[in-house]
MARNURO-517868 format. One line per field, with one value per residue (C-alpha): residue in three letters; x, y, z. Coordinates in nm, 3 decimals. Layout:
REM residues N
tidren = c(ala,...)
px = c(X,...)
py = c(Y,...)
pz = c(Z,...)
END
This chain:
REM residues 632
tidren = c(unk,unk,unk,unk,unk,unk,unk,unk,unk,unk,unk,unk,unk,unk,unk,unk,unk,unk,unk,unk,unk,unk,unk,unk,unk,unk,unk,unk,unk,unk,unk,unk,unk,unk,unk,unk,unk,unk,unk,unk,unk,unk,unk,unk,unk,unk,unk,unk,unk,unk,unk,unk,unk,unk,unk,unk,unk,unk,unk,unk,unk,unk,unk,unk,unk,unk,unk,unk,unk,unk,unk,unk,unk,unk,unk,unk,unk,unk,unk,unk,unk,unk,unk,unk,unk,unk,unk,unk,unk,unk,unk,unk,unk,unk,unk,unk,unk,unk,unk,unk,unk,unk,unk,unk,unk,unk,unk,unk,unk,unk,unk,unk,unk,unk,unk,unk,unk,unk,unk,unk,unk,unk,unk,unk,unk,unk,unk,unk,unk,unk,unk,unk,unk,unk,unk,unk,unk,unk,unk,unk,unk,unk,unk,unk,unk,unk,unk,unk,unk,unk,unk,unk,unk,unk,unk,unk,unk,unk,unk,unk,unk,unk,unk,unk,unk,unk,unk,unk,unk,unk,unk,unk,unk,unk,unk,unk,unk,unk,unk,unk,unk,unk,unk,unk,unk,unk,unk,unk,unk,unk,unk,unk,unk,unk,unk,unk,unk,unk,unk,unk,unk,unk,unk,unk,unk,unk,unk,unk,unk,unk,unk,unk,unk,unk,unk,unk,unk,unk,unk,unk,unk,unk,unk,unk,unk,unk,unk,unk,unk,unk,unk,unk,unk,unk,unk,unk,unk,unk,unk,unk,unk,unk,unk,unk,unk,unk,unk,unk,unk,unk,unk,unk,unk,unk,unk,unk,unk,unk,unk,unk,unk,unk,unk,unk,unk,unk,unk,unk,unk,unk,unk,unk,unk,unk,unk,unk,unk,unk,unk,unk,unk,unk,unk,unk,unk,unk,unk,unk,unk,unk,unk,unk,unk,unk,unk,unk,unk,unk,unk,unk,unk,unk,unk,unk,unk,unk,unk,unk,unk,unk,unk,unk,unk,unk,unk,unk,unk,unk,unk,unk,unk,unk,unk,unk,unk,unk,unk,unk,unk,unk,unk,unk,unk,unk,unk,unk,unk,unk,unk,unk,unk,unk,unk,unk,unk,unk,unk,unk,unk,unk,unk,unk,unk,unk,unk,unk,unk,unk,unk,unk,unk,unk,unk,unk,unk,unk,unk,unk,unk,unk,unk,unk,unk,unk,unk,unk,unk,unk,unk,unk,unk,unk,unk,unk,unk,unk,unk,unk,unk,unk,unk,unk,unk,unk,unk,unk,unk,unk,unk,unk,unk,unk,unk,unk,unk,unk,unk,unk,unk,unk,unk,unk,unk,unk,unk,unk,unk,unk,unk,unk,unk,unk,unk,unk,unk,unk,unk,unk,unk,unk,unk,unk,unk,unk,unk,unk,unk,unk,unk,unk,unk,unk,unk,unk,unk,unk,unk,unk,unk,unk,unk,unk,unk,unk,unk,unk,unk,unk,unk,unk,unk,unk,unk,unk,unk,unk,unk,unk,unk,unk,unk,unk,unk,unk,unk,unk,unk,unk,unk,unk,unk,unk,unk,unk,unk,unk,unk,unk,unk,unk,unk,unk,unk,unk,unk,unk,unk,unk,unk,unk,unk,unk,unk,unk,unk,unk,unk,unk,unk,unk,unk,unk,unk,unk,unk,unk,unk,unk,unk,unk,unk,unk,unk,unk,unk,unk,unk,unk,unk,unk,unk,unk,unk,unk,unk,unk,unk,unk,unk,unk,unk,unk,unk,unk,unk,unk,unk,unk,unk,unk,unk,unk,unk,unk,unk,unk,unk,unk,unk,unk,unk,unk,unk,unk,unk,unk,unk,unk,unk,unk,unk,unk,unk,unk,unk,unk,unk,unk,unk,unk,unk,unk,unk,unk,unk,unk,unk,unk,unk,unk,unk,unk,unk,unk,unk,unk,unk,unk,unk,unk,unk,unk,unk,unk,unk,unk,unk,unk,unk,unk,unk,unk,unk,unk,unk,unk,unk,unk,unk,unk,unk,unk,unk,unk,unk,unk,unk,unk,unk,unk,unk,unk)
px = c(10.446,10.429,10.471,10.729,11.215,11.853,12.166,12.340,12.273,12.159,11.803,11.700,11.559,11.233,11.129,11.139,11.111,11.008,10.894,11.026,11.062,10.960,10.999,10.626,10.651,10.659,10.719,10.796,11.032,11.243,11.042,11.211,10.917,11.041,11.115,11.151,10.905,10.860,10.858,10.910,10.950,10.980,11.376,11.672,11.949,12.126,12.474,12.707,12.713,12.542,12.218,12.043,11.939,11.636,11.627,11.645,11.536,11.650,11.528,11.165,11.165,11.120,10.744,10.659,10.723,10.500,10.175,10.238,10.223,9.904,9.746,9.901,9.698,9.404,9.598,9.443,9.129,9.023,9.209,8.939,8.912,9.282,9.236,8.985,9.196,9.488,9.251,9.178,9.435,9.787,9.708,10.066,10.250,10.552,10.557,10.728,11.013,11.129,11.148,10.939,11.013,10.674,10.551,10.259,10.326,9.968,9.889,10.177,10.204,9.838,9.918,10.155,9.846,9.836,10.134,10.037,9.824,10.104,10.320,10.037,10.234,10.522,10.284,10.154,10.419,10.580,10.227,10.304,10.617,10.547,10.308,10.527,10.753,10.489,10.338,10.695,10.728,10.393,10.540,10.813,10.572,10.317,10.128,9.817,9.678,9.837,9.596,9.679,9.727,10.034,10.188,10.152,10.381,10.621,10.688,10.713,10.937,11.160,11.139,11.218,11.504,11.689,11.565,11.621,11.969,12.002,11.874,12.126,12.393,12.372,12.312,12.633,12.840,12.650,12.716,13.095,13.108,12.999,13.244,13.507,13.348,13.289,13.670,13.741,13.519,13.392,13.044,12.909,12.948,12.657,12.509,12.468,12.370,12.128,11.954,12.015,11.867,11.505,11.481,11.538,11.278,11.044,11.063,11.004,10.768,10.567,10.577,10.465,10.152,10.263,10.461,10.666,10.384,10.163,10.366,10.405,10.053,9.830,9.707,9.872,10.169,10.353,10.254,10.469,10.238,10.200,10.560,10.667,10.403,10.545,10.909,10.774,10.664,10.962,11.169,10.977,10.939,11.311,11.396,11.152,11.262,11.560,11.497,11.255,11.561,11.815,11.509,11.490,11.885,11.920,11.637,11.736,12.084,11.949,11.717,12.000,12.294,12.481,12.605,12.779,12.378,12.373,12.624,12.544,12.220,12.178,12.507,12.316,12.014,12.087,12.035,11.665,11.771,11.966,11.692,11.393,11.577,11.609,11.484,11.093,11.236,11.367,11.004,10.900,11.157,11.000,10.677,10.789,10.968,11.265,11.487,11.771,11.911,11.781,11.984,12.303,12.267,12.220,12.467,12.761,12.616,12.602,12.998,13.153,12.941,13.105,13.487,13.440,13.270,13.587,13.849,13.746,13.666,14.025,14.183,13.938,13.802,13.517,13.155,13.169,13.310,12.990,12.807,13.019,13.028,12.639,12.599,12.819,12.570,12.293,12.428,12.570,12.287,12.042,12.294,12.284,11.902,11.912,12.211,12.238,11.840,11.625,11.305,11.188,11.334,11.199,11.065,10.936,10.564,10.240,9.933,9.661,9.426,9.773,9.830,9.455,9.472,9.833,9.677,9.328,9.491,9.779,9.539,9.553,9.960,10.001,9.785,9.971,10.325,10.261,10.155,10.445,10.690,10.591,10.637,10.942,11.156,11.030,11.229,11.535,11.392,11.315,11.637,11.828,11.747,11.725,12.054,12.359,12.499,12.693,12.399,12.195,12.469,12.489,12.077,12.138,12.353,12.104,11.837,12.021,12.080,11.759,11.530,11.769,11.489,11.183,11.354,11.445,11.061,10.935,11.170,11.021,10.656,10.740,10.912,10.766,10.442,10.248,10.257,10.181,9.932,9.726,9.751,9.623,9.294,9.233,9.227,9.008,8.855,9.028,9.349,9.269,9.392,9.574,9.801,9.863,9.935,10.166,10.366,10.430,10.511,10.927,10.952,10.864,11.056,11.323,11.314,11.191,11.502,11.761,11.556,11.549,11.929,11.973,11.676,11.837,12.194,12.191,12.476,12.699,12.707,12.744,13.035,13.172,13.149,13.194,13.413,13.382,13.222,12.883,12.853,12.471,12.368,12.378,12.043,11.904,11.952,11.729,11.489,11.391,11.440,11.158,10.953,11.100,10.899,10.570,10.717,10.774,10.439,10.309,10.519,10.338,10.020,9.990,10.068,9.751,9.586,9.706,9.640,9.276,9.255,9.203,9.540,9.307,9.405,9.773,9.686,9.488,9.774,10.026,9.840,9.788,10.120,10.185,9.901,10.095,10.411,10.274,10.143,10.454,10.754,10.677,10.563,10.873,11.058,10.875,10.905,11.290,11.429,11.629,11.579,11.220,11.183,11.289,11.134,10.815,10.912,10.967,10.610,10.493,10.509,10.218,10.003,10.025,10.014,9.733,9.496,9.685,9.576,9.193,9.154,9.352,9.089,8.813,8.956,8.942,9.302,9.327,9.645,9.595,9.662,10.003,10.085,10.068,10.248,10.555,10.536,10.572,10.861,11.029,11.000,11.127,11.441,11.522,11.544,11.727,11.930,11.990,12.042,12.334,12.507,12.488,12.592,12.903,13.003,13.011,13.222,13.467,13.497,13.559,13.303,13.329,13.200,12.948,12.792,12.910,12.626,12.341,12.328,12.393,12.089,11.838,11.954,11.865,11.524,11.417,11.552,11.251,11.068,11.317,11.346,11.016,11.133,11.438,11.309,11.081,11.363,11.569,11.286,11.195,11.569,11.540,11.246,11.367,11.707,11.504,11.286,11.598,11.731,11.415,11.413,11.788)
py = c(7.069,6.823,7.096,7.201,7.242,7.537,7.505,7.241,6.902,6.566,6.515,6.375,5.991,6.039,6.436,6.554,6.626,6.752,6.828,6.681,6.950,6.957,6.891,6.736,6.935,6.635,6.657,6.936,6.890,6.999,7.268,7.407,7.290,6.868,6.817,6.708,6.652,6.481,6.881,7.067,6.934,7.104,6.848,6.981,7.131,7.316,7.260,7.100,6.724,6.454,6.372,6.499,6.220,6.081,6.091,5.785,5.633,5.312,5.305,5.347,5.101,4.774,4.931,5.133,4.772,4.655,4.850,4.783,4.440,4.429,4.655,4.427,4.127,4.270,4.325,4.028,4.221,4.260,4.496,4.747,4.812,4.895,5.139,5.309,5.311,5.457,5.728,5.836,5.780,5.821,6.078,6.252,6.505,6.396,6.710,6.834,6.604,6.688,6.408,6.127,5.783,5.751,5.707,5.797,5.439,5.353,5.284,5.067,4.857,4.732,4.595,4.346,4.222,3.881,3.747,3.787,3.504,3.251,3.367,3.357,3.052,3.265,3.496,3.319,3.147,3.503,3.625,3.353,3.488,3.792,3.713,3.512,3.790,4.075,3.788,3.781,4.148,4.155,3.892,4.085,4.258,4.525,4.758,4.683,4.827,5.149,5.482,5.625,5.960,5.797,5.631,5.969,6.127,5.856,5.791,6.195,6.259,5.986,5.958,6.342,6.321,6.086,6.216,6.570,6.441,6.237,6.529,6.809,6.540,6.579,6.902,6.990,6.783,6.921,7.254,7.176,7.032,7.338,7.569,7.377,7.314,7.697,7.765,7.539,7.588,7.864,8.053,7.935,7.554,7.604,7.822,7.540,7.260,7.441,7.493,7.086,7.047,7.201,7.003,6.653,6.795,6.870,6.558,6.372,6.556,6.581,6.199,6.151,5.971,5.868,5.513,5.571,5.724,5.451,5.172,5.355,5.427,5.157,4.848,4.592,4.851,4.522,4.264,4.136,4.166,4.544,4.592,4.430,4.681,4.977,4.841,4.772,5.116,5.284,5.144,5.189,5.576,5.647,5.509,5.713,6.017,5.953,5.929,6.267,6.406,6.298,6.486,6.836,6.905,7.058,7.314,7.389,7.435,7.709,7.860,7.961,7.958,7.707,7.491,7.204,7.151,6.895,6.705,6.766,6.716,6.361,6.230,6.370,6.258,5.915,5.914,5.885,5.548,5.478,5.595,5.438,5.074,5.135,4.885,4.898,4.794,5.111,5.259,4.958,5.069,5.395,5.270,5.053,5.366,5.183,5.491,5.408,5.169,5.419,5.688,5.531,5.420,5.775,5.917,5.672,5.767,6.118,6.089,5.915,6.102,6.405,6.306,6.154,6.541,6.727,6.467,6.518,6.920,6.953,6.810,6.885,7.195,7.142,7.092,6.707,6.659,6.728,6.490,6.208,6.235,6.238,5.936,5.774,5.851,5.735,5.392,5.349,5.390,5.161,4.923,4.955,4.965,4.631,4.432,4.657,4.620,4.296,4.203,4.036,4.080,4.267,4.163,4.291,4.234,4.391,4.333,4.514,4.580,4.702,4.893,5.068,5.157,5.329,5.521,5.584,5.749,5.908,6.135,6.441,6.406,6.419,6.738,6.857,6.787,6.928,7.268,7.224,7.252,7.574,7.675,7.527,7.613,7.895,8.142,7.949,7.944,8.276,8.460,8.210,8.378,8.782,8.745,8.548,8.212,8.368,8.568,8.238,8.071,8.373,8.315,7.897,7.976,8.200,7.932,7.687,7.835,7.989,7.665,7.470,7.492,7.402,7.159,6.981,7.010,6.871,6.573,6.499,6.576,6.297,6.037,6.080,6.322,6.189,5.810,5.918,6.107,5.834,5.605,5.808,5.945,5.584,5.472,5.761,5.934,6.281,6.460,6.612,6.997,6.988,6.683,6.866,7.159,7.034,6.849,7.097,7.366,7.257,7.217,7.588,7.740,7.498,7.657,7.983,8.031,7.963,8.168,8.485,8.422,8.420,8.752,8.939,8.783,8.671,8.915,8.826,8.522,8.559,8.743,8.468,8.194,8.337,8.457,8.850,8.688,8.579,8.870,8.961,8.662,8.848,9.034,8.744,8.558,8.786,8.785,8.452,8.374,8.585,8.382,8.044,8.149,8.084,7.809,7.666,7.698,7.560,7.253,7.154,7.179,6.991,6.642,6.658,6.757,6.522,6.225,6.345,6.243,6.585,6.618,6.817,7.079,7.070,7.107,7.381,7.561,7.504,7.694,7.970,8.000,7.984,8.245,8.500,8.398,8.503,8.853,8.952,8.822,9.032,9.293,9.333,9.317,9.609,9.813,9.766,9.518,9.148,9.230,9.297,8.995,8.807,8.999,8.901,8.539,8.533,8.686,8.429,8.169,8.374,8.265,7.920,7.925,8.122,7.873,7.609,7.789,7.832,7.441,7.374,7.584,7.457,7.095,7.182,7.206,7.553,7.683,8.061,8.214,8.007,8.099,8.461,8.443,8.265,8.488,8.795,8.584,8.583,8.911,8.993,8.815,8.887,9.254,9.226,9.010,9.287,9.575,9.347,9.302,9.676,9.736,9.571,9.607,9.990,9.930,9.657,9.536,9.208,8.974,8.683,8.918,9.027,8.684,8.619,8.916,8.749,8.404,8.528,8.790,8.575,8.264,8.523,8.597,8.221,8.069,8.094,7.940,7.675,7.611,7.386,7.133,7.113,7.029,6.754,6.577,6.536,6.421,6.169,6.081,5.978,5.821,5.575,5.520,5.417,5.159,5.015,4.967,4.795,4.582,4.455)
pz = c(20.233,20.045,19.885,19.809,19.651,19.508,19.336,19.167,19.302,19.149,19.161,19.538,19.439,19.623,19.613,20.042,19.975,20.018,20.021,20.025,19.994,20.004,19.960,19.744,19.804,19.971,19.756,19.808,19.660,19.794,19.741,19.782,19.887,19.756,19.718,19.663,19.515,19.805,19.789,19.810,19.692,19.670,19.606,19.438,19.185,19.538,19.629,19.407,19.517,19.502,19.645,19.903,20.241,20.320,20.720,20.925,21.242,21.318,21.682,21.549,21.296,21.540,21.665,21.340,21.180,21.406,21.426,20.987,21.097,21.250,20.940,20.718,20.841,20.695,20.404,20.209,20.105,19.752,19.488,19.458,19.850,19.871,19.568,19.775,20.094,19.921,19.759,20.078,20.267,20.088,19.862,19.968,19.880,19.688,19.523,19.805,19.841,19.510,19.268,19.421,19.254,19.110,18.771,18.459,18.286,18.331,17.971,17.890,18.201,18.194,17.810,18.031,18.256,18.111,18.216,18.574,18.569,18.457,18.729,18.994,19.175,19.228,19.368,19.624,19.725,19.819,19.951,20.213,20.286,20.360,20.557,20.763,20.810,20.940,21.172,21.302,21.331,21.490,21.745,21.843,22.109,21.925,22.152,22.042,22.293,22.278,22.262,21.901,22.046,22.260,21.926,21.774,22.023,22.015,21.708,21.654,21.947,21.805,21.502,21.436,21.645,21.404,21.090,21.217,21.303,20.963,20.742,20.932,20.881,20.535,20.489,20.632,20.429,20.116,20.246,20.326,19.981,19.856,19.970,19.844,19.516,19.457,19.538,19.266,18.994,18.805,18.903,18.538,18.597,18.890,18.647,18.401,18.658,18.782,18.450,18.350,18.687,18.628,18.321,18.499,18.830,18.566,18.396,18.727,18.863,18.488,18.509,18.903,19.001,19.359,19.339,19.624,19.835,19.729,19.879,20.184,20.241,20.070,20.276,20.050,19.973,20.106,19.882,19.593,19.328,19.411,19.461,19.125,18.958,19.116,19.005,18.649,18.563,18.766,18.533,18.219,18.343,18.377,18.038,17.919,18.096,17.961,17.587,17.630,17.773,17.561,17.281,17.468,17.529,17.135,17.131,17.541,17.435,17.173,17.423,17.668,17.428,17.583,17.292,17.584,17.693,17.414,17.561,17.917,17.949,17.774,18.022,18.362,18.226,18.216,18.641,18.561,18.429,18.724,19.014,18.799,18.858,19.288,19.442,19.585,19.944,20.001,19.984,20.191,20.457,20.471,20.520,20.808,20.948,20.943,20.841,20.949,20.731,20.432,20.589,20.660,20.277,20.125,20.403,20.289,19.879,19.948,20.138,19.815,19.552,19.766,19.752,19.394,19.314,19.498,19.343,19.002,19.064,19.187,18.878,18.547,18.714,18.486,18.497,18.388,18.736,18.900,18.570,18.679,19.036,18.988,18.783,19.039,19.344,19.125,19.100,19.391,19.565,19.350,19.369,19.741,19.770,19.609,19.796,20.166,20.234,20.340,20.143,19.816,19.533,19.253,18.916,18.580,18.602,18.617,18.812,18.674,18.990,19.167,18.843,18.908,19.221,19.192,18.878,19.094,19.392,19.209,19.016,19.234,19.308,18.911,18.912,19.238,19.100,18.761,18.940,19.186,18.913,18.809,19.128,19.259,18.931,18.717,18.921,18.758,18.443,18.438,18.662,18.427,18.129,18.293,18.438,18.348,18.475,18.713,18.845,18.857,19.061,19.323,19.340,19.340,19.696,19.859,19.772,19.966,20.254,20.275,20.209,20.453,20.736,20.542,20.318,20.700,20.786,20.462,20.487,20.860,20.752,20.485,20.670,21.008,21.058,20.765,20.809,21.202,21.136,20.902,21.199,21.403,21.148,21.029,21.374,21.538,21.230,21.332,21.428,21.768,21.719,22.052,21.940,21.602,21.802,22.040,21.746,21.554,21.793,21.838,21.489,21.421,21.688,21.574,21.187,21.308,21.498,21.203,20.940,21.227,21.195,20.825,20.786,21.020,20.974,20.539,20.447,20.732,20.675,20.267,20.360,20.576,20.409,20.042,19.857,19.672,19.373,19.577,19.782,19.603,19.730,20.068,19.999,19.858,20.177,20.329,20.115,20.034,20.408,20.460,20.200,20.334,20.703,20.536,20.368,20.738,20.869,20.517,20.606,20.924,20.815,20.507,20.652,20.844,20.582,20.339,20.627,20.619,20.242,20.102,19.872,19.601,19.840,19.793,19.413,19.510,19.714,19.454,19.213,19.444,19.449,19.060,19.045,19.319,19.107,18.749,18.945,19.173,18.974,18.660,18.869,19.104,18.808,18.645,18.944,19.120,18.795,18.960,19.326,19.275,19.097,19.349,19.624,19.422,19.411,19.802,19.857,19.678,19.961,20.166,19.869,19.926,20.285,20.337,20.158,20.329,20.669,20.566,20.509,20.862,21.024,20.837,20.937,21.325,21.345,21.413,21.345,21.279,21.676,21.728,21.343,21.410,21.736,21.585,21.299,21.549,21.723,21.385,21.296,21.660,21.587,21.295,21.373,21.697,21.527,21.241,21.488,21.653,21.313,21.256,21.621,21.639,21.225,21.359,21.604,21.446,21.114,21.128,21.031,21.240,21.529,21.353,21.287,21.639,21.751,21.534,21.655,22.041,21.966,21.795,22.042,22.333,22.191,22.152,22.432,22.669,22.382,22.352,22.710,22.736,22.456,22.568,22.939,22.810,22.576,22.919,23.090,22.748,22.789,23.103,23.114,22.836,23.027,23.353,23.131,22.977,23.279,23.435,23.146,23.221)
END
């Protein structure tokens, strides 16, 4: 989930990813997967513009705000206990979300401890502040009183409405970019982002120990002292990134024999420098659930990092136009996170019990990310260097429309199941199986529905939207849809798990992976040569699910019977899906009806399954219409 993170795309800020994402996996990215670190993690190099969006929900904020409120009053407690609550706790997965805004300064930032103490006035005076603003959040009319099990399902029902909304917003203006973009530039400049790209994910994710999570899961994740740590070594960690990558682009260059790497990578790599000096209030939005404002900021970044991409594209129609269109996003959006959002300012300091308990409950999420690198980029790492640039840009489009469904769940498991779900385990001690159930159901038949479409439908719509240069990626569609299922069901598991403290597990499952990867890539490659390879790298995703599945169970959630029964759906599908492509491509050749057939065809097969969510939203819809206008 976290867990888990694609073509050419500036690095996502958080990583949502995946997870967001996956990408972490959460990071996922992502992750594919992360995104997304966040993870997926894992996320991502996939399109061509810039940025991908962190979901938003500004109706949720006011409550979410609130029930932080009321945590945040016993936020006063000593260093050590909130070191302990965030090992337990918020031990996410930013792996999945892709590239996660956290940071392995430790050793550095504690040499800066003393001058803490001199500023301690400062300190306190803003300690009072903020805790004059969550007393007036908390006034604003909490629900105290409100069973956890009820905020559960409200803050899911709306909460992944909007960031749902947000997340498909954006992915269809990256997509729309990207059709123009590869009208107008060669297959070889997607080629070479795509390779500049794993070397920036890696960099992030080899340097992640859970900042970003940490604020938005730690009891004092809003006090200044903690948030002017986090900024410190955020920015001391993309300088660094920076200078390590400005070191690596020479001997990369050499390894792929692609001399304009030198100059390249060191320009792109400068957004490390850029992200690593965002502003700690956007992570204190996201804690607060206050998405919206985040998303309408990386929605109106993402829009001019788009036209700025096209612009340039149109008249260079060379890769710097996607460099410079990316260091534009960057700053635009720091810039933004700094000026467009309410809260303290940030400062260059370190507090050295905040410092300890980032470092204490990031341990696992550095082991987790580490692992979720292998697994989220090898296969461009390796298919980079089996096949050429333009074969890695035919494999960069079939990655993003293939990890467009799970990249949307690790986002939401991010920003909206996993702080949920913590409320609801800190408050009860356990995540009743039927609420986890019941929560996660829509989301799969949601996901399961588009990837039926693209398994029984990838080459169709390769055909469609592409011109005769990508049509490979048709097969490749298919594919890694197939893989991107389990990647799915992966993605609404692990925030539970996660909430419940046990993130060694998401290390665990991200090895699994790396283990099925360093058996079946090589293997398929042996056997059937590229197509096997990446047959191998979509079976892969089974690997990490399946362990993912055994510690649901063995956590009472019990996922297995409606996994298997939405697996079956899928496969359902995706074949009657396949037979009406074949079916009317017999009969006509014209490819618009023949992607006409598969969405009719899978929409047929899923709509009784759809049917009950959709009933309940009306009824939710109206429910909330007949309170507002009681309340009038």
């Amino acid at each position: 989930m976290s867990d888990d993170r694609e073509p050419p795309e500036p690095p996502p800020p958080d990583a949502a990813d995946a997870s967001a994402e996956d990408a972490s996996a959460s990071g996922r990215t992502r992750d594919e997967g992360d995104a997304s670190a966040h993870g997926g993690a894992e996320e991502q190099a996939a399109g061509a513009e810039g940025g991908a969006v962190d979901e938003g929900d500004d109706a949720d904020g006011g409550e979410a705000a609130e029930d932080d409120a009321a945590e945040d009053g016993a936020s006063d407690d000593d260093a050590a206990e909130d070191g302990a609550a965030g090992d337990d706790a918020s031990e996410d997965g930013a792996a999945e979300d892709g590239v996660s805004e956290d940071d392995a300064a430790e050793d550095g930032a504690r040499g800066d401890d003393a001058s803490e103490d001199d500023a301690s006035t400062d300190d306190a005076a803003e300690d009072d502040a903020s805790a004059e603003e969550a007393d007036a959040e908390e006034g604003e009319g909490a629900e105290e009183d409100e069973e956890p099990r009820s905020k559960l399902g409200r803050l899911v029902r709306r909460g992944s409405f909007i960031s749902v909304g947000s997340h498909t917003t954006s992915q269809l203006i990256r997509f729309g970019s990207n059709l123009i973009l590869t009208r107008l530039l060669m297959q070889e400049v997607f080629g070479l982002m795509a390779l500049m790209h794993v070397v920036l994910i890696g960099l992030h994710l080899f340097s992640d120990v859970g900042i970003g999570p940490a604020i938005v899961q730690n009891e004092k994740g809003e006090d200044p002292k903690f948030l002017h740590t986090a900024f410190t070594v955020q920015v001391g960690r993309g300088v660094l990134l920076w200078l390590i990558c400005c070191a690596v682009a020479y001997p990369f260059s050499l390894f792929y024999e692609e001399p304009e790497l030198v100059t390249l990578l060191p320009v792109l790599g400068f957004t490390t420098v850029l992200s690593g000096l965002q502003s700690t209030k956007y992570w204190v939005y996201q804690r607060k659930l206050r998405l919206g404002p985040t998303a309408i900021l990386e929605l109106g970044t993402q829009v001019v990092s788009v036209v700025t991409m096209i612009v340039l594209a149109w008249i260079y129609r060379s890769v710097w136009a996607l460099v410079i269109a990316s260091l534009i996003s960057d700053a635009l959006k720091t810039l933004l996170t700094h000026v467009a959002l309410e809260g303290h300012g940030d400062r260059l300091r370190i507090h050295k019990p905040s410092l300890t308990s980032m470092v204490r409950f990031g341990k696992w999420i550095f082991i987790s990310t580490i692992v979720s690198f292998c697994v989220s980029q090898t296969d461009r790492l390796v298919f980079g260097k089996l096949g050429s640039l333009e074969v890695l840009a035919t494999y960069s489009i079939a990655v993003t429309l293939a990890a467009m469904p799970s990249q949307a769940l690790w986002r939401l498991t991010g920003t909206v199941l996993l702080p949920a779900y913590s409320q609801i385990f800190q408050a009860e001690g356990t995540i009743p199986s039927k609420d986890f159930l019941r929560v996660r159901g829509p989301m799969m038949v949601a996901a399961g529905w588009v990837l039926s479409g693209l398994i029984g439908g990838g080459g169709v719509a390769i055909e469609l939207l592409y011109d005769d240069r990508y049509l490979d990626g048709g097969w490749m569609v298919q594919l890694l849809s197939m893989g991107a299922w389990f990647m799915v069901l992966d993605a609404t598991v692990a925030p539970a798990i996660l909430a419940k403290g046990k993130s060694q597990w998401i290390a665990a499952a991200n090895t699994a992976k790396l283990v099925g990867m360093v058996t079946l890539i090589p293997l398929g490659y042996w056997l059937v040569g590229f197509p096997g390879a990446v047959a191998g790298y979509a079976a892969t995703e089974s690997f990490r699910y399946l362990l993912s599945l055994f510690v649901a169970q063995k956590e009472g959630l019990a996922p297995f019977k409606s996994d298997m029964q939405e697996t079956a759906m899928v496969a359902v599908a995706s074949a009657v899906g396949y037979g009406a492509a074949l079916g009317v491509g017999y009969l006509v050749d014209l490819v618009v009806l023949e992607a006409a057939a598969v969405f009719l065809a899978v929409t047929a097969v899923y709509y009784p399954r759809a049917r009950p969510a959709i009933r309940r939203f009306k009824e939710e819809r109206a429910r909330r219409a007949a309170a507002a206008a009681a309340a009038s």
